[in-house]
C-alpha positions in Angstrom: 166.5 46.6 -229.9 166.9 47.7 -233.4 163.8 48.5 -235.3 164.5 46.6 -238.3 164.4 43.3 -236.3 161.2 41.5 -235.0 160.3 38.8 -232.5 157.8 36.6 -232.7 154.4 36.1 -230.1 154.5 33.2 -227.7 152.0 30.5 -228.3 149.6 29.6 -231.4 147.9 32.0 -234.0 149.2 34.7 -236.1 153.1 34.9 -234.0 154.7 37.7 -236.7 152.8 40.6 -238.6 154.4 42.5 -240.9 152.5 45.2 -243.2 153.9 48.0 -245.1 152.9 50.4 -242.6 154.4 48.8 -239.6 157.6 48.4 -241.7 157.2 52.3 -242.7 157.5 51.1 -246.9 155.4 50.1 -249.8 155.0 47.2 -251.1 156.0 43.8 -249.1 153.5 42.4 -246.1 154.6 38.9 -244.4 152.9 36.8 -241.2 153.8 33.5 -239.6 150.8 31.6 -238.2 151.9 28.8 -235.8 148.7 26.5 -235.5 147.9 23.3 -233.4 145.7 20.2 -235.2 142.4 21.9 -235.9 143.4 25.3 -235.9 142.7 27.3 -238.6 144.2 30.4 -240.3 142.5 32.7 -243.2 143.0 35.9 -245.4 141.0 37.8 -247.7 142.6 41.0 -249.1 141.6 42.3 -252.1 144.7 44.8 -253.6 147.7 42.1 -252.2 148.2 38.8 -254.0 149.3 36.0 -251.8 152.1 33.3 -251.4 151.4 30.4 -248.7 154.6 28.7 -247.7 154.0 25.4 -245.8 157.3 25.8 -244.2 156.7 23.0 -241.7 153.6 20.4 -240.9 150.6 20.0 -243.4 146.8 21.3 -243.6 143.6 21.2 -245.7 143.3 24.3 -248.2 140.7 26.0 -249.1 140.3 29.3 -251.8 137.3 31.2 -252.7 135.5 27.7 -251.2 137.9 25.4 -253.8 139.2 22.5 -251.9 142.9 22.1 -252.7 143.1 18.9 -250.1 146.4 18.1 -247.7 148.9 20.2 -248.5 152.1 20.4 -246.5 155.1 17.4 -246.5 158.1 18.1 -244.5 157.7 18.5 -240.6 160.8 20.7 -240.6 162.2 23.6 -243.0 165.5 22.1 -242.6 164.1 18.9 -244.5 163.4 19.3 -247.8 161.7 21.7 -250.0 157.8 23.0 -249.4 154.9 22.8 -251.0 153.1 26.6 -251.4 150.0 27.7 -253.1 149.9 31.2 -255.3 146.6 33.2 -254.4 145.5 36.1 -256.1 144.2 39.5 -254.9 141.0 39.4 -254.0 140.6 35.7 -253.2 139.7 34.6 -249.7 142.0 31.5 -248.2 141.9 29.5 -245.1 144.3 26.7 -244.1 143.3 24.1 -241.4 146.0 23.0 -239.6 146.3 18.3 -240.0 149.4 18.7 -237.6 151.3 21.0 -235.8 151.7 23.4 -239.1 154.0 26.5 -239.3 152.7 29.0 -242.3 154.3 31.8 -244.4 151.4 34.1 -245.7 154.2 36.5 -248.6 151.9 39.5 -249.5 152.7 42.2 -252.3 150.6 44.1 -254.5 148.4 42.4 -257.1 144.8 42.7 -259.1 143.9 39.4 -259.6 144.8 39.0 -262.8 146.8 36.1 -262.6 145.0 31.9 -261.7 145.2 30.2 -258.2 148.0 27.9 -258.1 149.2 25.0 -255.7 153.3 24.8 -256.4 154.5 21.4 -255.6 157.8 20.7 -254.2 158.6 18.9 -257.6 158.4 22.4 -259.8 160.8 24.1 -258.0 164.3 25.1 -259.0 167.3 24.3 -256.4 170.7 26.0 -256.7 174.2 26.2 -254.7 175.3 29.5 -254.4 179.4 30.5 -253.2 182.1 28.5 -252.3 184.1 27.3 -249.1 182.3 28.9 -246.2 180.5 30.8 -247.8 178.3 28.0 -249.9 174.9 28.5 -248.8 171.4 26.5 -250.5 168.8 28.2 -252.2 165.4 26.6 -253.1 163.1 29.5 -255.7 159.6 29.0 -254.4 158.4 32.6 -256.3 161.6 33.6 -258.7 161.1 36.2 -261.6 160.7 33.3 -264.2 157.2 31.8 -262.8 153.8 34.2 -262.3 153.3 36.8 -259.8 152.4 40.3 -260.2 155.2 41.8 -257.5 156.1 38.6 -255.0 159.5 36.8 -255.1 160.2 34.2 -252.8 162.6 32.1 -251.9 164.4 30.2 -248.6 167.9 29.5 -248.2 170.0 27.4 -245.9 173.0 28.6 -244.6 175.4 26.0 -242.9 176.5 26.7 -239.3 179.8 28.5 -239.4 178.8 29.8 -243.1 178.3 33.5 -244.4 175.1 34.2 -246.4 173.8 36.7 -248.5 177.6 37.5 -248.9 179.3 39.5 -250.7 177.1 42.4 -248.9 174.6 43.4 -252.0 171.7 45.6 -252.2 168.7 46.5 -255.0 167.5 49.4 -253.3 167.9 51.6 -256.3 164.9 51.7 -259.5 167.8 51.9 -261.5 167.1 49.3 -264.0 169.2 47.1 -266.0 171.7 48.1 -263.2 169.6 47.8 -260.2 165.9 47.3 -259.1 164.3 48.4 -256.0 163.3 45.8 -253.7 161.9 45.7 -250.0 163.0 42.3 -248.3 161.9 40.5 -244.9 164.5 38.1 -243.6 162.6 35.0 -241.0 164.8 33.2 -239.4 164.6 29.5 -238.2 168.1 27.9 -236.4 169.0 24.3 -236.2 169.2 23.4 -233.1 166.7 25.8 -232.4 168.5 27.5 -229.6 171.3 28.5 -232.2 171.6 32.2 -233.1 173.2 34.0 -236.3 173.8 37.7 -237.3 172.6 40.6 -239.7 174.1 43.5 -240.4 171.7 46.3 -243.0 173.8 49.1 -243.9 174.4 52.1 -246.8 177.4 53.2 -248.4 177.4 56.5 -246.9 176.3 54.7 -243.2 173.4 56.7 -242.6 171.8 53.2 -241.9 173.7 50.8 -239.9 172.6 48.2 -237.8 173.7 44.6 -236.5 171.5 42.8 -235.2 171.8 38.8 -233.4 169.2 36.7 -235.2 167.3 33.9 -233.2 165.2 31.3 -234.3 161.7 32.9 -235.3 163.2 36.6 -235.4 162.0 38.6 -238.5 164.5 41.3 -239.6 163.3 43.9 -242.2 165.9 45.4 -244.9 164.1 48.9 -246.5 167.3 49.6 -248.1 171.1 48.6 -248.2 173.2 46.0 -248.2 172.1 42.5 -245.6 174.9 40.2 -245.2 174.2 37.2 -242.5 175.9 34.5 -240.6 175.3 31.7 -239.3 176.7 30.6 -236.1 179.3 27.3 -235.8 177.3 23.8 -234.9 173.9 26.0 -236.2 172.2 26.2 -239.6 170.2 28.9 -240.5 167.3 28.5 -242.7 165.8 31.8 -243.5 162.2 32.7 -245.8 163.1 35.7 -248.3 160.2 37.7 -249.4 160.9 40.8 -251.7 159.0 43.1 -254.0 159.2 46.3 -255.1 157.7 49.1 -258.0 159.3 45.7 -261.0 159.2 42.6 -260.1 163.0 41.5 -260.9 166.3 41.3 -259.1 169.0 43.0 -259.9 171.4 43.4 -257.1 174.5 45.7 -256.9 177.8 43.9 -255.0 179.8 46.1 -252.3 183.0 47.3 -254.5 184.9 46.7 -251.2 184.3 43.1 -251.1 183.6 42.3 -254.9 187.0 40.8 -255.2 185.6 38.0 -253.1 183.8 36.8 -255.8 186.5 35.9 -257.9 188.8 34.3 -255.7 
């Protein structure tokens, strides 16, 4: 199995654990915590700022001992958009799970600097993205025009039979206004949840190619290159995007081979 694609634990707690050094970069760290009523999960870590994502169920949230009450309103990812709370570096967080609650914890480098936030379904942005079958929808949880110190995060749902993150682009170069340099974890959720989609990572020059099959919890990591994905007919793909890097915007550089694709 390729190393740039991760399967999640069996059962409840912390399923998926991602940190820079078992990804072998710098900058983005993600988990999944899959908790039953009652159970709990909790962070502290003082150089990382955090994003929560209530990507499905609700729970009580608490932050350097601030209540922040029920969070959490759609039972699926496929249903709606979520509600997610910005913590900074150095705060200590714990959410308690009201039902069967499936969390994001986006991690990147911080100092604090920046105020605890709840971000409320309501304030964020929505946008269709291609054409035909390759129209995928994009919901900006974390983009470059709300505070953070490095996150960006966003989800996307891909329709079954749909292409996604396509053309192939990449921002692996700090080659700004051209390009910026971002890390990037892909999770993947399928609907039906037996469905499965595909991933291919790869460089110009191929020294890095791999294509992967994506099922439903599966993490894939992209440290550099482009990422296209597709979803499989009769499933959708939801994925969680979570991307930082040394300046925290995106500039993205298209595959000259498949550019024309945009302007058909």
């Amino acid at each position: 199995m390729s190393k740039l694609l991760l399967k999640h634990k069996k059962g409840d707690g912390r399923i998926l654990h991602v940190t820079p050094e078992s990804a072998g970069w710098t900058y983005v760290g993600f988990d999944v915590w899959k908790l039953g009523k009652g159970q709990s999960a909790k962070g502290d870590d003082k150089s990382r700022e955090t994003c929560l994502v209530f990507i499905s169920g609700k729970g009580r949230v608490t932050v350097d001992g601030k209540e922040l009450g029920l969070l959490g309103e759609r039972m699926s990812p496929f249903d709606g958009k979520p509600w997610s709370v910005y913590v900074p570096a150095g705060a200590a967080w714990s959410v308690t799970a009201e039902t069967p609650l499936e969390l994001g914890v986006c991690t990147a480098p911080g100092t604090g600097k920046l105020p605890l936030r709840v971000i409320s379904p309501d304030r964020l942005g929505q946008e269709t993205r291609g054409k035909g079958t390759n129209t995928r929808y994009v919901t900006n949880i974390l983009p470059e025009t709300e505070p953070a110190e490095s996150l960006l995060v966003v989800e996307v749902i891909t329709p079954g039979g749909h292409t996604s993150s396509y053309p192939p682009h990449k921002h692996d170069q700090d080659d700004l206004p051209r390009e910026s340099l971002l890390e990037e974890t892909y999770y993947h959720r399928f609907n039906p949840p037996q469905g499965f989609g595909f991933q291919r990572v790869y460089t110009d020059d191929r020294s890095l190619d791999e294509a992967m099959a994506v099922e439903d919890g599966d993490v894939t990591l992209v440290p550099k290159g482009y990422h296209p994905c597709a979803a499989t007919h009769g499933y959708d793909l939801y994925y969680l995007n979570v991307m930082a890097g040394p300046k925290r915007t995106w500039k993205f550089h298209n595959a000259k081979e498949h550019e024309w694709l945009i302007a058909k």
